[in-house]
N, C-alpha and C positions, 0 to 999 in steps of 0.2 A: 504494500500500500504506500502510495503516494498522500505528502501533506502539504494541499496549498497554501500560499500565502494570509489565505482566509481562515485556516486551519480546515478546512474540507475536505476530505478523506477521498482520494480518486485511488482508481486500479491501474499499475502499471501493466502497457499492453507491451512492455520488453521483456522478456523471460532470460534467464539467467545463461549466461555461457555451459554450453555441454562440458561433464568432465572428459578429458583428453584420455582418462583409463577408463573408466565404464562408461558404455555405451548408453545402458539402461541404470540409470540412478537420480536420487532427488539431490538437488542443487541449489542450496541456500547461502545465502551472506553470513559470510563468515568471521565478524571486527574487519579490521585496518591494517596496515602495516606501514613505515615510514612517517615521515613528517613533513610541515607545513607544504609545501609544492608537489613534496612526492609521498601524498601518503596515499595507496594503492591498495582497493579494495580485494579482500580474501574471500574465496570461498569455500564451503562444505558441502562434500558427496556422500551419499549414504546410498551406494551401490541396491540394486534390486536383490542383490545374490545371497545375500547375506554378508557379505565379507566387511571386516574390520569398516567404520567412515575413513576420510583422513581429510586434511585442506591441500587446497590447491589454487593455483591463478592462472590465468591465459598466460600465452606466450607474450603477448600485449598485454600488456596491466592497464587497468583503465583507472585513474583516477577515481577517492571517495567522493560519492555525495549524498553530502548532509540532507537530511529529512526533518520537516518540523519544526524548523525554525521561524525568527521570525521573517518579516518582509524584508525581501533585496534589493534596493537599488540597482544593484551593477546585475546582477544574475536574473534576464528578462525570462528566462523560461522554464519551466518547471523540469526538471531531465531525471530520469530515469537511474536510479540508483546501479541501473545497470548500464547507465550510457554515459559513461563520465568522459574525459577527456581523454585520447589513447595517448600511451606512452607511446615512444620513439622507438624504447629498444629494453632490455633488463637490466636493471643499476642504473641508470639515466634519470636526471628530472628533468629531462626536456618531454615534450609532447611532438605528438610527431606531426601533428601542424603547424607547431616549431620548426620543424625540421625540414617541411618543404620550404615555410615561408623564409629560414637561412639561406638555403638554395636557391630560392630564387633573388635575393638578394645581392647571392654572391656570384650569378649570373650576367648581374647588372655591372657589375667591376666595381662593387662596395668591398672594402678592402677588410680582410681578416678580424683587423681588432673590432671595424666599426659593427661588424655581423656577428661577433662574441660578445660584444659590451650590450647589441640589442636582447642577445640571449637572456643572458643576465639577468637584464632589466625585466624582461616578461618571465620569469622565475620569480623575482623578487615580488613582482606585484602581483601576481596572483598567490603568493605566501600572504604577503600583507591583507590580502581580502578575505583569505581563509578565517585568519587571526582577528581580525576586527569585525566580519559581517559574520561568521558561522563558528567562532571558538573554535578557529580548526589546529589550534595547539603551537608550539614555539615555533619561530623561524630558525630557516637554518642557520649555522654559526657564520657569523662575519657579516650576517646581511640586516642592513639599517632598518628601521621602521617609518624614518621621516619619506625625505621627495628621494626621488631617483637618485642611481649614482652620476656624479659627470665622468663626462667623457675624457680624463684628465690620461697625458702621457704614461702614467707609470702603470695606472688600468690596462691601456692599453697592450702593453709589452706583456704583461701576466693573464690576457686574457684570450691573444688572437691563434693560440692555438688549437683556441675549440672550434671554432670554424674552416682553423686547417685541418683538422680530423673528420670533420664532418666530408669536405672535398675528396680527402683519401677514400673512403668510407663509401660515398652513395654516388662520387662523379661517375664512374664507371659504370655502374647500373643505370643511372638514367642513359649514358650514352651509348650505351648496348645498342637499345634497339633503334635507335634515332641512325646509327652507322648501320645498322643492318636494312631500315628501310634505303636509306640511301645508295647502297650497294645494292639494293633488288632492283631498284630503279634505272641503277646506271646497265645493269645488267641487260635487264629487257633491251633497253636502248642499246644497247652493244651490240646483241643479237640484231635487232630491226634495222642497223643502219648497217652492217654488213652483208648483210640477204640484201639489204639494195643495192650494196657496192659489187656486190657479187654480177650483181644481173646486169651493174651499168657502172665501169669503174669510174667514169668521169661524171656520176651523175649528184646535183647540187641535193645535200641532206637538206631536209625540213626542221629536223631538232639534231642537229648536232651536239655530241658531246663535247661540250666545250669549258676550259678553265682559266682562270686570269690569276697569274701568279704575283704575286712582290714579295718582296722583305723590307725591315725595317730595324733599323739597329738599335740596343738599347742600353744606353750608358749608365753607369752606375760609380757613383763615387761614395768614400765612405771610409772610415776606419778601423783598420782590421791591427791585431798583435803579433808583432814581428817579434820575437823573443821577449825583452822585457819591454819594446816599445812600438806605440802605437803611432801609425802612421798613415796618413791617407793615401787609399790609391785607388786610382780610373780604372772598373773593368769595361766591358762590354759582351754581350750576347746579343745575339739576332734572333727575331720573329720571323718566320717563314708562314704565310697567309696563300692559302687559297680560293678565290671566289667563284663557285660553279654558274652558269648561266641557265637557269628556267625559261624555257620555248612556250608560248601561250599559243595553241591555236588564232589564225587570222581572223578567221570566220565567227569566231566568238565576239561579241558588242564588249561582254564584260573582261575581256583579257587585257587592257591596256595593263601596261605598257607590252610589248611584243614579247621582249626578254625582260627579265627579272634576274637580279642578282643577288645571292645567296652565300655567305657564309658556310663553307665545306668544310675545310682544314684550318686549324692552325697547330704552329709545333714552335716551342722553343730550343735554341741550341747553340751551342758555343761561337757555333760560325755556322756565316750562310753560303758556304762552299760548294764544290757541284756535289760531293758526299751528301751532305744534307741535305741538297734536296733530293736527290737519287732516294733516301728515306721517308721523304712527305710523297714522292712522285709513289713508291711502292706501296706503302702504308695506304693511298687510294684504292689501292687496287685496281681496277678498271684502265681498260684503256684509252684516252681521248679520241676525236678527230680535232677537236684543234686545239692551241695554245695561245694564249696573249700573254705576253710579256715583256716587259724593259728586255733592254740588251744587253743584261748581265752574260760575259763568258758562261759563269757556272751554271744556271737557268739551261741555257740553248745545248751546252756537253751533256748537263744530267739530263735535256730529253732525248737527246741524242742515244749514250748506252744504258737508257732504260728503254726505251722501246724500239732501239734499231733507226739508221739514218733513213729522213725522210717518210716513215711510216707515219708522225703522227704532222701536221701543218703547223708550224712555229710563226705566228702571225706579232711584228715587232712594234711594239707602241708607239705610234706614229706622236703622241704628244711629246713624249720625251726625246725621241729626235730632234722635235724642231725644238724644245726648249735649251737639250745639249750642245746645240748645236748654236744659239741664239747667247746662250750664256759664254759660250766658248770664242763666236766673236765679238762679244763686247769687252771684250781684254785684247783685241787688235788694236794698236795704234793708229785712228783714222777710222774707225770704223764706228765712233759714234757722235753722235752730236746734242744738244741741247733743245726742245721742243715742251716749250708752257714749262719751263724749269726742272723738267726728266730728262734723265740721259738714253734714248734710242739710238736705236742702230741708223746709219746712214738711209737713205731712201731706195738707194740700189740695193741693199742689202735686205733689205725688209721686205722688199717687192719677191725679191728671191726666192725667201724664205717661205711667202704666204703661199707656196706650191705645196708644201707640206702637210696637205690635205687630203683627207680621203678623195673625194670627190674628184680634186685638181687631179693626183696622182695616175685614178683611174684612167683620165683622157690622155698617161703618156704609155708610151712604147720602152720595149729597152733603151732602142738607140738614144729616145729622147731623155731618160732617163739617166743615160750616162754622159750625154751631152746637159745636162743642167748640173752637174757637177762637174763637167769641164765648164763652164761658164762662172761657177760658184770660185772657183779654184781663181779663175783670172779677173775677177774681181777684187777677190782678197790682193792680189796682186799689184794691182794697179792704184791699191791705196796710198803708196804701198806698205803691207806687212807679211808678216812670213807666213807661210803655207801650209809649213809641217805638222801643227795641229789638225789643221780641215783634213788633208793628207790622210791622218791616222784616222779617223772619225768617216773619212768613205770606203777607207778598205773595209769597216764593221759593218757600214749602214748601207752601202750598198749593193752587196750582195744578196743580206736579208730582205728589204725591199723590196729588191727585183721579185725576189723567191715569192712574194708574199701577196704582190698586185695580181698575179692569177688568181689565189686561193679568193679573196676578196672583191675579184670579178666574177666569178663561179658563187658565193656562199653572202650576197649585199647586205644579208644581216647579219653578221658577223660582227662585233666589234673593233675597233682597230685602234684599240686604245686599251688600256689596265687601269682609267682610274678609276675603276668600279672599286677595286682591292683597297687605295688609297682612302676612299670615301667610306670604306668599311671598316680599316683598322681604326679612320680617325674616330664614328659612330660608336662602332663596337667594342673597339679594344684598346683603343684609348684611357678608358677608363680605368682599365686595369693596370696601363703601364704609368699612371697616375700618382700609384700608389706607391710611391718613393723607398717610403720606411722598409716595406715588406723584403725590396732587394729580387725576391724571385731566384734563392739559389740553387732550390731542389728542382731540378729539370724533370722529372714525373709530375710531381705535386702541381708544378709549375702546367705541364698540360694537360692534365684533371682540370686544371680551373678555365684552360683554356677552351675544354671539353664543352665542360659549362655555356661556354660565351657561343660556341655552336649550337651546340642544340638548342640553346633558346633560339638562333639565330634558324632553325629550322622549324619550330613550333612547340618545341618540348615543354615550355612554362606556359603556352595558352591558357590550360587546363592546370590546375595547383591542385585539383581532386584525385586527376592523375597519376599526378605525383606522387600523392601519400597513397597512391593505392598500391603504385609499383615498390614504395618503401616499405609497405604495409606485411606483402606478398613475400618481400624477399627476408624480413625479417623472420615472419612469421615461420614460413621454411626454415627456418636455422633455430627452431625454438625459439625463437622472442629474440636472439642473440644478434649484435650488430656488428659490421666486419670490425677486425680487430686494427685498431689506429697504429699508427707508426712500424707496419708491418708489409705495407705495400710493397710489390715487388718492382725495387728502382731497375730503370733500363740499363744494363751494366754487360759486358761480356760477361761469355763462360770463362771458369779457372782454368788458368793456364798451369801449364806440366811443370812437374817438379824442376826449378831451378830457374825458371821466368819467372819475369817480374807479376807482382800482382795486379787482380784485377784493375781499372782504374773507377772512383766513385762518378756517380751519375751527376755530377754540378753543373750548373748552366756556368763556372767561371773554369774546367778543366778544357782547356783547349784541345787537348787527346783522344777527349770523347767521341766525338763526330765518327774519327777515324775507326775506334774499336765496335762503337755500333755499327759503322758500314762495313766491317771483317765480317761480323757476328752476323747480319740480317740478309747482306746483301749478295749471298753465296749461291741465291737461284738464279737464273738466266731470268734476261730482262723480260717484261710480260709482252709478248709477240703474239699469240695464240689469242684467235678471234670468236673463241666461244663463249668468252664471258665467263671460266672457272676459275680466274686468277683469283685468290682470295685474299694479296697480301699480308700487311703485318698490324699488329694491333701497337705499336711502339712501344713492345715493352711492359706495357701498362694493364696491370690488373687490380682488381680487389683484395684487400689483402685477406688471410682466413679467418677462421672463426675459433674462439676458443671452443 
């Protein structure tokens, strides 16, 4: 029986959790266990069988609730002694819509302490409501009864690794399947756009699989203990970012825009060398038809021996061309002038450069195409300044170019740009490399979180019901028990044979890293095979066990 606020005596229409040993048995409330936030309702079985009662609780403890008191304020609805709030996990006072709402939080690139200190705060006050509206007994030790705690430095430092365990913890599970639909997806389309290539090799795809790649470097200063003294020093590690392109039927009113750009990959790593991405390139699995990206050497080598020369269309970001290009002569002597008090490029020079367009490009030919960079070349000349920069800059640009104005003649929706990636790290992941303090030195932990900023970026936090249900499910399966924290398996080589050096640790500041994971991953032949079974690599990265 339920007691309302009125004192009115209702029937609760929730019936007690089944015992987990007898099948056939009576099920009643059995006291309490724990205190203020975490005090979790027990129960008693009195089996049909005869045999001995005994207590017991779900795998999910649900919070007590009080019966019979007086009126609540805060507590608008009457709940069911048997429907209290679900724990997260066993030994936890978190709740486990705590726990998506941290996740989702820490989706958004809210940084470690400030998603541990919110923790906190919603523990503390629903202690403090137990204690003042229901006599629901002491609070826990350390915790105030006045206003909330502030957000002060030194909180911070002692708190933000409850949020880093939460990451190690459930980042993996939500991205499971979030990488698994994506991977079915790209699959079918591997299939579909091959049975067409098959039938017609030169014929234009309608949804091409296509990816726009960048990196982005990220510095890090800070003081570290060199024996007895401390000392600052400058690292750096790189983000490596992939953006997939979503195709929208034409024919459809509600598909603007045509393509859509989505958040696929991201990975942290010492360095953005062709090795690493030869690691984000595998860990897709799938194989493209096309690529956009800057003109990094290592980008164009790792698509090169991962999927064989010329197999996949390496399409070269025509903005930063003309901006490399644009930035490069305006450091010629002569080659800029003064205009409403900006420094531009000369007039001939400008004119030059506005060819540098999709559109423009389309209306040239090779020959015309290597004749505007003989014309560019004797320009520069006649300023005059030296040559040998421009020089270096057409041996890169134009070869690719050329390579690239058929794919782009054949495929008009295509992109011919990457700053889709640009627009996405600044949106998305920005946020996270915002976060100064954190540093970002555990290279797994570091993309578990990055994990995060995907799958939301693909739909995974729409639904927060979701969430706590796939939390819910996978707890539950392990008996109530939550992965076990600081136990995650960091991306590291295999042990080496007696008398070689040891392995090397997984840190986004080991500059050796790159190289041992690309020993250790990259020992399959590149993915060539056009039936969609590639299933690459999961980077390393799993959940850690269970006690």
């Amino acid at each position: 029986m339920l007691a309302s606020a009125a004192g009115t005596q209702l029937t609760s229409l929730d019936r007690p959790p089944g015992c987990p040993e007898h099948a056939v048995s009576k099920v009643t409330r059995q006291g309490v266990y724990g205190r203020g936030a975490t005090k979790r309702q027990r129960y008693r079985c009195v089996p049909a069988d005869g045999t001995a009662p005994h207590t017991f609780t779900p795998p999910l403890a649900r919070e007590a609730v009080e019966v019979g008191v007086e009126s609540c304020t805060t507590c608008d609805e009457l709940l069911s002694p048997h429907r209290g709030a679900l724990t997260g996990a066993r030994h936890t006072p978190w709740t486990l819509a705590l726990y998506a709402r941290a996740l989702n939080e820490l989706s958004m690139g809210a940084s470690y302490a400030a998603v541990s200190l919110m923790m906190r705060e919603y523990r503390d006050r629903a202690s403090r409501h137990l204690l003042e509206h229901h006599g629901g007994g002491a609070l826990l030790d350390g915790q105030a009864t006045g206003a909330a705690q502030s957000y002060t430095a030194a909180q911070g430092k002692s708190a933000w690794h409850l949020a880093a365990d939460l990451v190690e913890q459930y980042a993996p599970l939500l991205w499971r399947p979030v990488e698994q639909q994506m991977r079915d997806r790209d699959r079918q389309q591997r299939a579909a756009n091959d049975q067409q290539l098959a039938a017609a090799p030169n014929a234009a795809l309608a949804t091409p699989i296509t990816w726009l790649l960048d990196e982005q470097p990220v510095i890090l200063s800070g003081r570290r203990r060199r024996g007895q003294q401390r000392r600052l020093e400058r690292n750096q590690w790189s983000l490596l970012v992939v953006v997939e392109v979503r195709w929208h039927p034409a024919e459809d009113p509600m598909s603007y825009p045509r393509r859509e750009y989505r958040l696929r990959l991201a990975r942290a790593y010492p360095r953005a060398n062709e090795q690493a991405w030869r690691l984000v390139l595998d860990e897709l699995g799938e194989r493209p038809d096309f690529i956009v990206a800057d003109n990094a050497e290592a980008i164009s080598n790792a698509v090169t021996k991962q999927y064989g020369a010329g197999v996949v269309g390496l399409v070269p970001s025509l903005f930063h061309i003309q901006r490399n290009l644009r930035d490069a002569l305006r450091k010629l002597p002569g080659a800029t002038t003064k205009l409403e008090g900006r420094t531009v490029l000369v007039p001939e020079l400008a004119k030059h450069l506005d060819v540098l367009a999709r559109d423009e490009l389309l209306n040239l030919g090779p020959a015309d195409w290597t004749r505007w960079w003989d014309d560019l070349i004797g320009a520069v000349a006649t300023l005059p300044a030296p040559v040998t920069g421009v020089l270096e800059q057409r041996r890169i640009y134009e070869p690719r170019v050329a390579a690239a104005l058929p794919i782009l003649a054949r495929q008009p929706q295509l992109p011919a740009s990457n700053a889709a990636v640009e627009n996405r790290i600044r949106h998305a992941l920005e946020p996270f490399l915002d976060n100064r303090k954190q540093l970002y030195r555990n290279l797994a932990r570091t993309n578990f979180l990055l994990d995060l900023a995907v799958a939301r970026a693909q739909g995974a936090f729409t639904d927060l019901d979701e969430v706590t249900r796939l939390l819910r499910e996978d707890n539950e399966a392990a008996g109530g028990w939550a992965p076990a924290p600081r136990t995650l398996a960091d991306a590291q080589p295999p042990p080496r044979a007696e008398g070689e050096p040891p392995p090397v640790y997984s840190s986004l500041l080991n500059p050796l890293l790159v190289a041992a994971l690309a020993e250790q991953r990259l020992t399959q032949p590149p993915v060539r095979q056009q039936d969609g079974q590639q299933d690459g690599q999961q980077g390393g990265q799993q959940s850690g066990g269970r006690p």
